[in-house]
PATORPA-25605 format. One record per residue (C-alpha): y, x, z. Coordinates in nm, 3 decimals, padded with zeros to 5 digits, always signed. Last residue first. Layout:
REM residues N
yy=Y, xx=X, zz=Z;
...
//
This chain:
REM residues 449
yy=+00.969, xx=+04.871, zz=+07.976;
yy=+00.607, xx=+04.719, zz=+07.919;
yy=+00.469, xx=+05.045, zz=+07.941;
yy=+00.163, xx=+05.176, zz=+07.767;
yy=-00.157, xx=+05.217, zz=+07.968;
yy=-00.212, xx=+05.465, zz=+08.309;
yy=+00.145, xx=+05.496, zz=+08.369;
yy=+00.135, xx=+05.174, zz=+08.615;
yy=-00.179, xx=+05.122, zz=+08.794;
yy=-00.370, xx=+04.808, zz=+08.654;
yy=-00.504, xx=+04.587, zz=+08.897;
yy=-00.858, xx=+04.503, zz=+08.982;
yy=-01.084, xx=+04.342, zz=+08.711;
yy=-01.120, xx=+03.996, zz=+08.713;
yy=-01.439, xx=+03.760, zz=+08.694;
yy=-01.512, xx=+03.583, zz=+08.366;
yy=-01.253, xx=+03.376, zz=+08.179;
yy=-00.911, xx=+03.417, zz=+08.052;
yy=-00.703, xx=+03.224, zz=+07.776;
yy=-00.572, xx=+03.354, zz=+07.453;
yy=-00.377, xx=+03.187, zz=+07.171;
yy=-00.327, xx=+03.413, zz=+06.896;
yy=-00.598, xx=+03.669, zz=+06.753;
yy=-00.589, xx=+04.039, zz=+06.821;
yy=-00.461, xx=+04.143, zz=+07.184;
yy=-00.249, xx=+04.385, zz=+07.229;
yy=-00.183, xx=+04.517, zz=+07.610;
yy=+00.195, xx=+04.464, zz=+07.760;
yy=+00.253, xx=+04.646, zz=+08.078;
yy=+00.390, xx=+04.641, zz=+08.422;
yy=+00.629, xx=+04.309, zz=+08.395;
yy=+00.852, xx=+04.287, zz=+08.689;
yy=+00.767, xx=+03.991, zz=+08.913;
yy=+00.863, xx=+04.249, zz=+09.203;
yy=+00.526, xx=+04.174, zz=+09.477;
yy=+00.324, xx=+04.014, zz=+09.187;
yy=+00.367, xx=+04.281, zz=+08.936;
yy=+00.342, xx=+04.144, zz=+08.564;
yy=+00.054, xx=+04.208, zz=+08.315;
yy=+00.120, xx=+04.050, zz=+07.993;
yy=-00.156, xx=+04.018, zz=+07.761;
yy=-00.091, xx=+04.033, zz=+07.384;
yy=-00.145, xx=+03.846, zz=+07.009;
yy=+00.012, xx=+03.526, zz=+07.120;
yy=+00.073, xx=+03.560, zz=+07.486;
yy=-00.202, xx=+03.575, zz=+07.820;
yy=-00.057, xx=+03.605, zz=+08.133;
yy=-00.177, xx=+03.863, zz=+08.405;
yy=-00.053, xx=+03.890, zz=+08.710;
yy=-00.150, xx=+04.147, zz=+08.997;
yy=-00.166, xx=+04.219, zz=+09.311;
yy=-00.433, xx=+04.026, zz=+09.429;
yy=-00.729, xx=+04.267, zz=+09.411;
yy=-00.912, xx=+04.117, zz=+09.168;
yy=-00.637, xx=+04.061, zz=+08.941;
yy=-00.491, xx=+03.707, zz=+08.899;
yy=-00.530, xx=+03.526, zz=+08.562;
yy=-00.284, xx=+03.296, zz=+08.399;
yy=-00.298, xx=+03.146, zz=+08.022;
yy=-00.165, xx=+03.046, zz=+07.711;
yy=+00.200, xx=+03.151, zz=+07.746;
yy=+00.479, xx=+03.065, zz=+07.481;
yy=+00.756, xx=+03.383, zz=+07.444;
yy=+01.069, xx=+03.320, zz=+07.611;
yy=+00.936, xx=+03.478, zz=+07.950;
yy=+00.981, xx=+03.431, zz=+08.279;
yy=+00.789, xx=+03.544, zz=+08.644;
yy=+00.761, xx=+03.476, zz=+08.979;
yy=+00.949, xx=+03.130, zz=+09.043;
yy=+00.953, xx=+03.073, zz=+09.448;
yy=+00.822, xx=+02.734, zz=+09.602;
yy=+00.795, xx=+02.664, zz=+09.960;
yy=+00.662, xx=+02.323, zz=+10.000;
yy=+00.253, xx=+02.306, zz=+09.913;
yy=+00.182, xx=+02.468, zz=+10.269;
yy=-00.065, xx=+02.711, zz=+10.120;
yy=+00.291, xx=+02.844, zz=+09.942;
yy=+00.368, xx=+02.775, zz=+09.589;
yy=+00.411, xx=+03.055, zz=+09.312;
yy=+00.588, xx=+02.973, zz=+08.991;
yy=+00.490, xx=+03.132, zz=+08.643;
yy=+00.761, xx=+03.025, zz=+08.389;
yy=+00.727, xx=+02.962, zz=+08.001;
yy=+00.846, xx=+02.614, zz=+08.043;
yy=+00.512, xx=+02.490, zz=+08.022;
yy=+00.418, xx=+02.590, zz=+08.342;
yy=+00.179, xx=+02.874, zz=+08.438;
yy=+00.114, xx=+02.818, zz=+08.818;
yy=+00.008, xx=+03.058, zz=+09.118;
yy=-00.129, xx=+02.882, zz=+09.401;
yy=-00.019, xx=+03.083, zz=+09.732;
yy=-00.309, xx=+03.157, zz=+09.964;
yy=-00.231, xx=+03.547, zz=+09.959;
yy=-00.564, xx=+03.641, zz=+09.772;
yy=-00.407, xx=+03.456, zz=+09.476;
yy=-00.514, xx=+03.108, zz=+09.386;
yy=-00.444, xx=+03.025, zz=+08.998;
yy=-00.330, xx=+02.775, zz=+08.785;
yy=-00.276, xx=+02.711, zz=+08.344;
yy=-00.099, xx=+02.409, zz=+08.248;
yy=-00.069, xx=+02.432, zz=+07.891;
yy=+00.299, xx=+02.395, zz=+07.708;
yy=+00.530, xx=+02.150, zz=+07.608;
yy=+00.921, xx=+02.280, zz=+07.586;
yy=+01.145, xx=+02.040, zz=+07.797;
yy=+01.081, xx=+02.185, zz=+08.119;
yy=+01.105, xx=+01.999, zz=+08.462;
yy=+00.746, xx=+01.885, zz=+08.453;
yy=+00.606, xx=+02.176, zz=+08.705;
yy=+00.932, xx=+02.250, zz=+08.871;
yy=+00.921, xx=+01.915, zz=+09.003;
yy=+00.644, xx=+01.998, zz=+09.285;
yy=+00.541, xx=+01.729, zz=+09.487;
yy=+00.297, xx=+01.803, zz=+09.788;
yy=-00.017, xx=+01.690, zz=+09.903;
yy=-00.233, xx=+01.801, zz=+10.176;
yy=-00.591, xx=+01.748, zz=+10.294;
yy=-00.832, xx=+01.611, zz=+10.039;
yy=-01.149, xx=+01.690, zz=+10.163;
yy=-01.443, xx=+01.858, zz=+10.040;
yy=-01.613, xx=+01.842, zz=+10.351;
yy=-01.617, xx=+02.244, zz=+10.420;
yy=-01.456, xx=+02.263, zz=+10.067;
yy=-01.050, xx=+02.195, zz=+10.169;
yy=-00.917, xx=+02.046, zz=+09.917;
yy=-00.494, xx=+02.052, zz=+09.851;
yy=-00.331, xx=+01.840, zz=+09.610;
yy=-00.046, xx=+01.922, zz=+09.353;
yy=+00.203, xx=+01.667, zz=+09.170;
yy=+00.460, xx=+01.692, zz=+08.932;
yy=+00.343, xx=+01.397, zz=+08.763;
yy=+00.315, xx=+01.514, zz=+08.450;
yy=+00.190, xx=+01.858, zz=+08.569;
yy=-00.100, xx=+01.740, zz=+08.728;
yy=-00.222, xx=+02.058, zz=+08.997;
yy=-00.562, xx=+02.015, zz=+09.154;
yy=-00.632, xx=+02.269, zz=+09.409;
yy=-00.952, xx=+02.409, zz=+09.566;
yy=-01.010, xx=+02.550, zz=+09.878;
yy=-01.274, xx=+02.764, zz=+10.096;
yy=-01.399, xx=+02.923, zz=+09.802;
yy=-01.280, xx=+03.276, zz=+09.924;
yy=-01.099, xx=+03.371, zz=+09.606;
yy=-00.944, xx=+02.995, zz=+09.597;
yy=-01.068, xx=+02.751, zz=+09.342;
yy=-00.807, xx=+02.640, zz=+09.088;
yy=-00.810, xx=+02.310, zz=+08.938;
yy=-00.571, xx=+02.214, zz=+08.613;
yy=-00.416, xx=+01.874, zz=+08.476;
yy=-00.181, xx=+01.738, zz=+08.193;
yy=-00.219, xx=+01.401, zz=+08.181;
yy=-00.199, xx=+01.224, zz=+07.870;
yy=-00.119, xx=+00.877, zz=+07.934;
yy=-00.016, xx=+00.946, zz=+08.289;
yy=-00.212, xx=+00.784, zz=+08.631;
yy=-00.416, xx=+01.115, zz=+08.643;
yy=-00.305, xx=+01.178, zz=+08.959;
yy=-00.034, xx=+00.982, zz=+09.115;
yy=-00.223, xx=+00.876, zz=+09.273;
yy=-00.507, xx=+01.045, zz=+09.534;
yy=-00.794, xx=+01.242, zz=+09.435;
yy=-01.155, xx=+01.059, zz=+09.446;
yy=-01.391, xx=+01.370, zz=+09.534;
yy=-01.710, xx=+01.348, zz=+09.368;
yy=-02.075, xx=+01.407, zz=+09.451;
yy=-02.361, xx=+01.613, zz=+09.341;
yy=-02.700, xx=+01.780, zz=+09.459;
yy=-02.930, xx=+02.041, zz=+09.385;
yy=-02.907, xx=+02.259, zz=+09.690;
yy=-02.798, xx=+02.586, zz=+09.506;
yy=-02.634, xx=+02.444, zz=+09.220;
yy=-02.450, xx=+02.213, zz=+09.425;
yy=-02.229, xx=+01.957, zz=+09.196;
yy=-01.926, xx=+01.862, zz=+09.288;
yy=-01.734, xx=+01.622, zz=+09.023;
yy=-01.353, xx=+01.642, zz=+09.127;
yy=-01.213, xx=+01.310, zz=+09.042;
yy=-00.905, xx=+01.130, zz=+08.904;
yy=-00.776, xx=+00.736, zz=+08.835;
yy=-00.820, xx=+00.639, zz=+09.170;
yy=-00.642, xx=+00.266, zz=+09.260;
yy=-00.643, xx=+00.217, zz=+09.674;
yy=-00.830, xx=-00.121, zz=+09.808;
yy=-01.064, xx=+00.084, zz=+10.009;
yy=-01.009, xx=+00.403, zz=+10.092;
yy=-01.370, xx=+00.636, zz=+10.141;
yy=-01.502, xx=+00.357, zz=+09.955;
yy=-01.297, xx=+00.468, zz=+09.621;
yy=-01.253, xx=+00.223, zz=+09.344;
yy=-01.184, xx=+00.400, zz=+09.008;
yy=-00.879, xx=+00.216, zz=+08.761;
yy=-00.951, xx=+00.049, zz=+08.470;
yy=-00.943, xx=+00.256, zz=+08.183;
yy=-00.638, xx=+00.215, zz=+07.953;
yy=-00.568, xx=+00.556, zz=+07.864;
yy=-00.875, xx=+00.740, zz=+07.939;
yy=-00.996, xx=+00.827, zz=+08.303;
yy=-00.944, xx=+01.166, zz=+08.423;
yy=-01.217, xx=+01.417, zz=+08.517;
yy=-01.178, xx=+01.763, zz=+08.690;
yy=-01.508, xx=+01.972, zz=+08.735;
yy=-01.609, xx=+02.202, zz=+09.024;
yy=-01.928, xx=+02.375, zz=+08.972;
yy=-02.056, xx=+02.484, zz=+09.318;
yy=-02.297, xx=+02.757, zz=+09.441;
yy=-02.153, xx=+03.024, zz=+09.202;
yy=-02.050, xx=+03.272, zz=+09.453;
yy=-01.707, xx=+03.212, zz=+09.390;
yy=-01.683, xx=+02.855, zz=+09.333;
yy=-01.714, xx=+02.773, zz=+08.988;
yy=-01.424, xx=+02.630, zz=+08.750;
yy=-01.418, xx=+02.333, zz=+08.571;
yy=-01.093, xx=+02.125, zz=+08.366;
yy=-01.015, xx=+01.822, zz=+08.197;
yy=-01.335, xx=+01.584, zz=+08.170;
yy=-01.287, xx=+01.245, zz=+08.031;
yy=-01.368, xx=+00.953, zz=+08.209;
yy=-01.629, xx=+00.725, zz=+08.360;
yy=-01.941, xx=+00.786, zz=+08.548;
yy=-02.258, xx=+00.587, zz=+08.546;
yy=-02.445, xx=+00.618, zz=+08.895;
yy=-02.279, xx=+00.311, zz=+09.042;
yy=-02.160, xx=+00.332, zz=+09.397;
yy=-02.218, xx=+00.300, zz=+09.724;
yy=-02.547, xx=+00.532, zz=+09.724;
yy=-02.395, xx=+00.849, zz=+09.878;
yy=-02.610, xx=+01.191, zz=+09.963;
yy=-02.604, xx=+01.242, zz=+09.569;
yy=-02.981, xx=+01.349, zz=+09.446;
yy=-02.971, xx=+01.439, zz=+09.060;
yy=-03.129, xx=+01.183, zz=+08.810;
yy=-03.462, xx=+01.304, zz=+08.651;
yy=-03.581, xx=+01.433, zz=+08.323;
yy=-03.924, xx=+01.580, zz=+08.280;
yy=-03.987, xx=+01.889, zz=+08.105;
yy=-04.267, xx=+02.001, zz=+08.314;
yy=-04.109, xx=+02.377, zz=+08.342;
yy=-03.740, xx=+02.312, zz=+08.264;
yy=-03.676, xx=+02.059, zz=+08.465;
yy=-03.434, xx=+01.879, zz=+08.329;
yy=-03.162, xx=+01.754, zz=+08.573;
yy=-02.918, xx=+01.415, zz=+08.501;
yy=-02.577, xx=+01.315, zz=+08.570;
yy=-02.475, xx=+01.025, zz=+08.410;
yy=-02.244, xx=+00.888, zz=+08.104;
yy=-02.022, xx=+00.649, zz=+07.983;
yy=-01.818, xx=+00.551, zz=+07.661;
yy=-02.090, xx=+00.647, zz=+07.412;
yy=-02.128, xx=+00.473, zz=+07.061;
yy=-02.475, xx=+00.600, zz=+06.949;
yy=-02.638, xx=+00.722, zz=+07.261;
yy=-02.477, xx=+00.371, zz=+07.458;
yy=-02.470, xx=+00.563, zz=+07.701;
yy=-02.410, xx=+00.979, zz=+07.751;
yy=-02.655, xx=+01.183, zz=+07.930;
yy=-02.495, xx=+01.464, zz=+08.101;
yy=-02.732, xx=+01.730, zz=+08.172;
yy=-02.811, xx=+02.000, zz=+08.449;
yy=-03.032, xx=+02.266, zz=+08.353;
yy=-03.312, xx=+02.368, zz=+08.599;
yy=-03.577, xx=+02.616, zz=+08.723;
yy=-03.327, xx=+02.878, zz=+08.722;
yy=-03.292, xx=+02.990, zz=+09.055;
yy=-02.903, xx=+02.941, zz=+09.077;
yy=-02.979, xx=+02.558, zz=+08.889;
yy=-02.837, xx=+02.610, zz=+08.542;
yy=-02.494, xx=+02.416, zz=+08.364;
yy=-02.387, xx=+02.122, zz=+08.164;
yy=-02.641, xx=+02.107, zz=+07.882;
yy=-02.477, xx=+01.796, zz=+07.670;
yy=-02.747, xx=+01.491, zz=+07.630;
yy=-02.786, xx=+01.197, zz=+07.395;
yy=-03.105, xx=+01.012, zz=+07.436;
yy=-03.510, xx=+01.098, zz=+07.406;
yy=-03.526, xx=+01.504, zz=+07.456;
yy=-03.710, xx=+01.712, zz=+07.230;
yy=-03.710, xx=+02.065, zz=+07.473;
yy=-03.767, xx=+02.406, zz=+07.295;
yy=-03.890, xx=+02.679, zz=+07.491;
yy=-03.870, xx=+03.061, zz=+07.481;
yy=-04.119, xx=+03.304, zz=+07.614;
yy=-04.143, xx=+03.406, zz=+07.961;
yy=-04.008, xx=+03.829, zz=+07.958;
yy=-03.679, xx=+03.787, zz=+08.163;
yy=-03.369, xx=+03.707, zz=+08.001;
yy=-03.511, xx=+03.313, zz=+07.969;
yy=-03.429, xx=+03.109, zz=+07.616;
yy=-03.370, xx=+02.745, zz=+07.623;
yy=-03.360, xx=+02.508, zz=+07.323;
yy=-03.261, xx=+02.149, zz=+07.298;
yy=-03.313, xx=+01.889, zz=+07.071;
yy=-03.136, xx=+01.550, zz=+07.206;
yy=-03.184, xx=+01.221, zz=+07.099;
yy=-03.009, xx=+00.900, zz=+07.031;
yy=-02.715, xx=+01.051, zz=+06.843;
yy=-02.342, xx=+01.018, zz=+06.780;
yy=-02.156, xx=+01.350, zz=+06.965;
yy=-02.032, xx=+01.349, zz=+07.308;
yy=-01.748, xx=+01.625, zz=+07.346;
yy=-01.875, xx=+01.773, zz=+07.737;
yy=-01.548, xx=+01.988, zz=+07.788;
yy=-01.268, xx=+02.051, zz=+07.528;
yy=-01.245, xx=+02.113, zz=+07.138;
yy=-01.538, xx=+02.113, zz=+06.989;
yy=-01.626, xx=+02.208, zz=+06.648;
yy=-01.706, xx=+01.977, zz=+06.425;
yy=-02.045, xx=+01.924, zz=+06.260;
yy=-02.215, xx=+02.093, zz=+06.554;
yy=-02.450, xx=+02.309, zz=+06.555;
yy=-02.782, xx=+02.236, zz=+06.680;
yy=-02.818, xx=+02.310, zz=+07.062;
yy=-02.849, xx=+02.655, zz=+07.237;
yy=-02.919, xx=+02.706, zz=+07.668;
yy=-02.944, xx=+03.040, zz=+07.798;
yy=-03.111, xx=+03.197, zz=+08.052;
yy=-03.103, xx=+03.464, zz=+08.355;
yy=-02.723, xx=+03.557, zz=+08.240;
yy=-02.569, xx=+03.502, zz=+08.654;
yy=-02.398, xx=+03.156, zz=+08.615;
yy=-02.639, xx=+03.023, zz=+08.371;
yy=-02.556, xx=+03.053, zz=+07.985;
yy=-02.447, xx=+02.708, zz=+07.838;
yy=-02.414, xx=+02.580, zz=+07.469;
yy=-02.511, xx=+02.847, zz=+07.257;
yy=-02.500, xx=+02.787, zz=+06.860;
yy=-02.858, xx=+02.633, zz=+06.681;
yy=-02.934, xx=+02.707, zz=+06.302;
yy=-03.324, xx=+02.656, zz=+06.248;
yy=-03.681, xx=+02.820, zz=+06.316;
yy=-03.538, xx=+03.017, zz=+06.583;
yy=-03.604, xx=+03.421, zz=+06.672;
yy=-03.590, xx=+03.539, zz=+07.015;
yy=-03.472, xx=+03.843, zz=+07.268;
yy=-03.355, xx=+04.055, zz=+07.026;
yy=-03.180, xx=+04.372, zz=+07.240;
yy=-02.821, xx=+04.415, zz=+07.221;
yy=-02.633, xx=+04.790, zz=+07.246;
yy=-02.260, xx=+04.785, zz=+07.338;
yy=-02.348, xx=+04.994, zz=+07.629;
yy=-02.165, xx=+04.803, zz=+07.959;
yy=-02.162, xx=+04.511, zz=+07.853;
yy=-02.535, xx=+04.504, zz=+07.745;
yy=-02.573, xx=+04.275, zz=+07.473;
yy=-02.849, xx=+03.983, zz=+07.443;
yy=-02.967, xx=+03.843, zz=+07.088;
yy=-03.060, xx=+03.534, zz=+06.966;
yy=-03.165, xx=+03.534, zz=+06.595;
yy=-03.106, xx=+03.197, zz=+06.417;
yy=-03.254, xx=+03.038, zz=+06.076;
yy=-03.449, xx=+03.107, zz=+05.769;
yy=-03.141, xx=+03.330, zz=+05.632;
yy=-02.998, xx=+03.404, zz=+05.965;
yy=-02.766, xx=+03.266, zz=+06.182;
yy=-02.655, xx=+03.528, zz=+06.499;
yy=-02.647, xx=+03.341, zz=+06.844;
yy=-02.504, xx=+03.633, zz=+07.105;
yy=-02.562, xx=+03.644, zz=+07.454;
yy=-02.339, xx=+03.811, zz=+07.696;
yy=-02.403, xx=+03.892, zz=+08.010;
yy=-02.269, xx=+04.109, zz=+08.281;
yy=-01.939, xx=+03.883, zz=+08.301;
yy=-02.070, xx=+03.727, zz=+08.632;
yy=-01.952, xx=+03.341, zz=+08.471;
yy=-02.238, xx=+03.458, zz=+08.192;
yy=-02.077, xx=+03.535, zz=+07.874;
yy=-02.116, xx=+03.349, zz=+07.501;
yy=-02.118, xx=+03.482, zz=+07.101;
yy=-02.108, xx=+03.261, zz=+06.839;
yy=-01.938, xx=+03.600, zz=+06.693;
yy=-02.003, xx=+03.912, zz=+06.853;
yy=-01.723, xx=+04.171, zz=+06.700;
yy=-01.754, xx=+04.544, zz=+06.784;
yy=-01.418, xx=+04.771, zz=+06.804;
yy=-01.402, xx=+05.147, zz=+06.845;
yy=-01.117, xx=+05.231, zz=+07.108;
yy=-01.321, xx=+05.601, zz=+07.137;
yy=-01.365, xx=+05.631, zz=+07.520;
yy=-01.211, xx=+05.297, zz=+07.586;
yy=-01.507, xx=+05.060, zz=+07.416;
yy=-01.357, xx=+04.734, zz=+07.285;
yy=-01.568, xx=+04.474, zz=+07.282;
yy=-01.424, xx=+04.182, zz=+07.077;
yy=-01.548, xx=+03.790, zz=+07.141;
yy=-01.525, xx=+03.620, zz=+06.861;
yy=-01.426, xx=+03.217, zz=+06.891;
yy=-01.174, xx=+03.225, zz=+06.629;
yy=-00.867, xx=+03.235, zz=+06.850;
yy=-00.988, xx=+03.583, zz=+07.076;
yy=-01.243, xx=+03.633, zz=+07.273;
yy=-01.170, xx=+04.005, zz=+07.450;
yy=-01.422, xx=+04.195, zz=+07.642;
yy=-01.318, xx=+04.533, zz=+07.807;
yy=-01.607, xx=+04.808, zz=+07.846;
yy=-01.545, xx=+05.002, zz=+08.169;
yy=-01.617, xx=+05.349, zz=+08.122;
yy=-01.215, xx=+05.517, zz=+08.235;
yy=-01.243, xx=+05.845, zz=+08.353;
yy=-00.989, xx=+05.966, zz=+08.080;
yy=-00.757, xx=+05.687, zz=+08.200;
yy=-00.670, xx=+05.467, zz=+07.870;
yy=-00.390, xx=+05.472, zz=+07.598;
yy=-00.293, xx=+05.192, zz=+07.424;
yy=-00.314, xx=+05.121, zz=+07.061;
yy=-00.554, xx=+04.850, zz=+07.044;
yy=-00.695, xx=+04.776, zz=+07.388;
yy=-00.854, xx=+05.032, zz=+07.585;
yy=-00.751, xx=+04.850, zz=+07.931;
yy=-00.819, xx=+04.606, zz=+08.177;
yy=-00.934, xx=+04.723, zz=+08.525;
yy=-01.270, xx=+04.768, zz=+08.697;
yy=-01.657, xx=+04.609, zz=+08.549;
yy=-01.517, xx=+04.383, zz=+08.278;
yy=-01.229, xx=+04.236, zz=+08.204;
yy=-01.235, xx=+03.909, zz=+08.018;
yy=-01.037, xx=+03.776, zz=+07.788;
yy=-01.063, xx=+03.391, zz=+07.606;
yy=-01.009, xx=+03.185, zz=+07.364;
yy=-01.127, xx=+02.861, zz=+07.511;
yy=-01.389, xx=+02.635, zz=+07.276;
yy=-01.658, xx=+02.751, zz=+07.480;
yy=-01.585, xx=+02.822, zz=+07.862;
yy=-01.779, xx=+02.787, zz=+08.162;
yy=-01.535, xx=+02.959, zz=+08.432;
yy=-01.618, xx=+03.145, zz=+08.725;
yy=-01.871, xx=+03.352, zz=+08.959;
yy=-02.195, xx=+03.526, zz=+09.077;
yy=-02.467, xx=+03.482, zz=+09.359;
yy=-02.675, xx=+03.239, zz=+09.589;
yy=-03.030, xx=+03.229, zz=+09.657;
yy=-03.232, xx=+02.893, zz=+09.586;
yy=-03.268, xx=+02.599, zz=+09.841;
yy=-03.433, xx=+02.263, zz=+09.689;
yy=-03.271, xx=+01.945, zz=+09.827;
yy=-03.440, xx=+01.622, zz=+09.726;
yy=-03.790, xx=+01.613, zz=+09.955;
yy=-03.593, xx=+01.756, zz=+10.266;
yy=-03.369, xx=+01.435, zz=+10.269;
yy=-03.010, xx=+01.584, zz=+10.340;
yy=-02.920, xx=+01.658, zz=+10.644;
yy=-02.594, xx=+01.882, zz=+10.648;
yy=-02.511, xx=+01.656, zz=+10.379;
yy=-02.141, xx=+01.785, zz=+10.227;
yy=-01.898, xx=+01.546, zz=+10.322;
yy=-01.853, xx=+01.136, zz=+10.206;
yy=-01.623, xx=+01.044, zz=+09.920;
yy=-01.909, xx=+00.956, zz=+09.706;
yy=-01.937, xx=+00.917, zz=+09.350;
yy=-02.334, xx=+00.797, zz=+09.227;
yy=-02.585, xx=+01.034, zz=+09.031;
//
């Protein structure tokens, strides 16, 4: 894989670039606690009332990995743990470990019934589900848990299995060299890897495919040779593009790293990315963002994607900066300072989204959400609260805020900033994932007032 600054090929060599059809949306996210609303609007959650014509499952992954299904009808809870969703939210997979080793099971969201799809000679945990739930990738367990994107572990080879939700039997995949399953081609055929050098002391890696019906490893096409296909630095934040034809992913270079050289500006220090890769056309790229990005010791950085995938933001809190990409050429395009964002005193997780407006909402550490303008300049605060925030989510619809607390979900109105309702969550520390549900009407779940 090599950077490049250049557009999107519109002629790519015909011999690279496979076409596949084009679907769901959103986060990859293991290690995240996590909420996701299923099907229509949030609700059902422990001691709230619900519509009586509510059927919509709600899915809720709280601090110790589980994810809860909570059923509205009767508010009976069922725990999945090791349990992971497609970015679509219509599937979840569940690795279960067993005396003689691990049963993988699928789980209709809609039901609450699973169906055994496979039985493994060993005790593997799921790495990656493709966008839309047609497979899922497990690896051995870990000796530590991980706690952020693409954690290389010590080890010169790879044992990876793959299991299909259609009816072609599961495979396992010895690999030579130390791989993390990244995410699936849209048709399937593929699983996108990051193979980490030197296997046993890793400081650098590259993109790589597997294909998963010869089992052969290759690099992944990039339109732009200039540079070298090893890739440094550590990776912050992803999101998908709507329809799932793009992972986005934010990388920053460690603490002493020398700085990126980008040919689209020569002589200018980079120190941040965006990582495109096509999962449609089976290609990849980055996007070299300008300083001060990434230029802090411990950056604190988040991209947002906006509903209609024509832009993505990058927002660094420690340097108070935000940057603008517009994805017909995935271009930078604007760049604005915004103090607001390192202002506080209090620490806290950066957490953005793009509303259906074209203002990028922002969770700061402060406790504040603040909403900028398309233009990057007009900034109004939103929203408050004492209480330490986790996370930001924007209904489907737009209207609609919803910030995850310690043990509860705040949904706040985006037109008054007042706060609608508060839903209770079990577990602390919640984050969201998965597509949202439309807005809440007020009187149909308790009251925040």
């Amino acid at each position: 894989m090599a950077h490049s600054a250049n557009p999107r090929p519109e002629t790519a060599d015909p011999a690279r670039v496979q076409s596949t059809p084009a679907t769901a949306r959103k986060r990859r996210w293991f290690g995240l606690v996590s909420l996701i609303v299923v099907g229509g609007a949030l609700g059902a959650l422990v001691g709230l009332a619900w519509p009586a014509d509510a059927a919509d499952a709600v899915l809720v992954v709280t601090d110790d990995g589980s994810i809860n299904r909570i059923e509205p009808a009767t508010e009976a809870v069922t725990t999945y743990s090791g349990a992971a969703i497609s970015a679509d939210g219509a599937s979840l997979y569940q690795a279960v470990p067993t005396d003689d080793g691990t049963e993988v099971r699928s789980v209709d969201v809609d039901t609450g019934e699973f169906e055994i799809h496979a039985h493994f000679d060993e005790q593997l945990e799921i790495r990656s589900v493709a966008p839309t739930g047609a497979a899922v990738a497990l690896m051995p367990l870990r000796e530590e848990p991980a706690t952020g994107l693409y954690e290389p572990e010590s080890r010169d080879t790879t044992r990876l299995a793959v299991l299909w939700a259609d009816q072609r039997p599961p495979r396992i995949y010895d690999l030579d060299g130390n791989f993390e399953p990244e995410t699936f081609s849209l048709d399937g055929s593929v699983i996108y890897l990051l193979e980490f050098f030197p296997a046993l002391e890793p400081d650098r890696y590259f993109v790589r495919q597997l294909d998963l019906e010869t089992g052969e490893v290759a690099d992944v096409y990039s339109p732009n040779v200039e540079l070298e296909p090893e890739m440094r630095g550590v990776a912050r934040d992803q999101v998908l593009d709507p329809d799932s034809t793009f992972l986005y992913t934010l990388y920053s270079l460690e603490p002493g790293d020398d700085p990126l050289a980008d040919p689209g500006a020569p002589g200018q220090d980079r120190y941040a990315f965006v990582h495109v890769l096509s999962l449609e056309e089976d290609w990849s790229f980055c996007i070299f963002l300008p300083e001060p990005i990434g230029t802090t010791e411990d950056a604190k950085l988040s991209i947002a994607v906006s509903p209609d995938g024509s832009m993505l933001y990058v927002t660094d809190a420690s340097t108070a900066t935000v940057v603008a990409i517009e994805t017909d050429f995935f271009t930078v395009v604007d760049q604005g300072a915004v103090p607001q964002l390192q202002a506080d005193a209090r620490s806290g997780p950066l957490a953005t989204a793009v509303g259906r407006d074209g203002r990028l909402y922002a969770l700061t550490g402060g406790g504040a959400i603040i909403a900028l303008n398309p233009d990057l300049e007009t900034l109004e605060r939103i929203w408050f609260s004492e209480r330490p925030s986790f996370d930001l989510q924007i209904s489907s619809d737009g209207r609609q805020l919803r910030v995850a607390q310690p043990g509860q979900v705040v949904l706040v109105d985006i037109g008054t900033g007042q706060e609608v309702a508060s839903l209770v969550v079990p577990g602390e520390g919640l984050g969201f994932i998965g597509p949202a549900g439309s807005a809440i009407q007020e009187g149909s779940i308790g009251c925040a007032c």
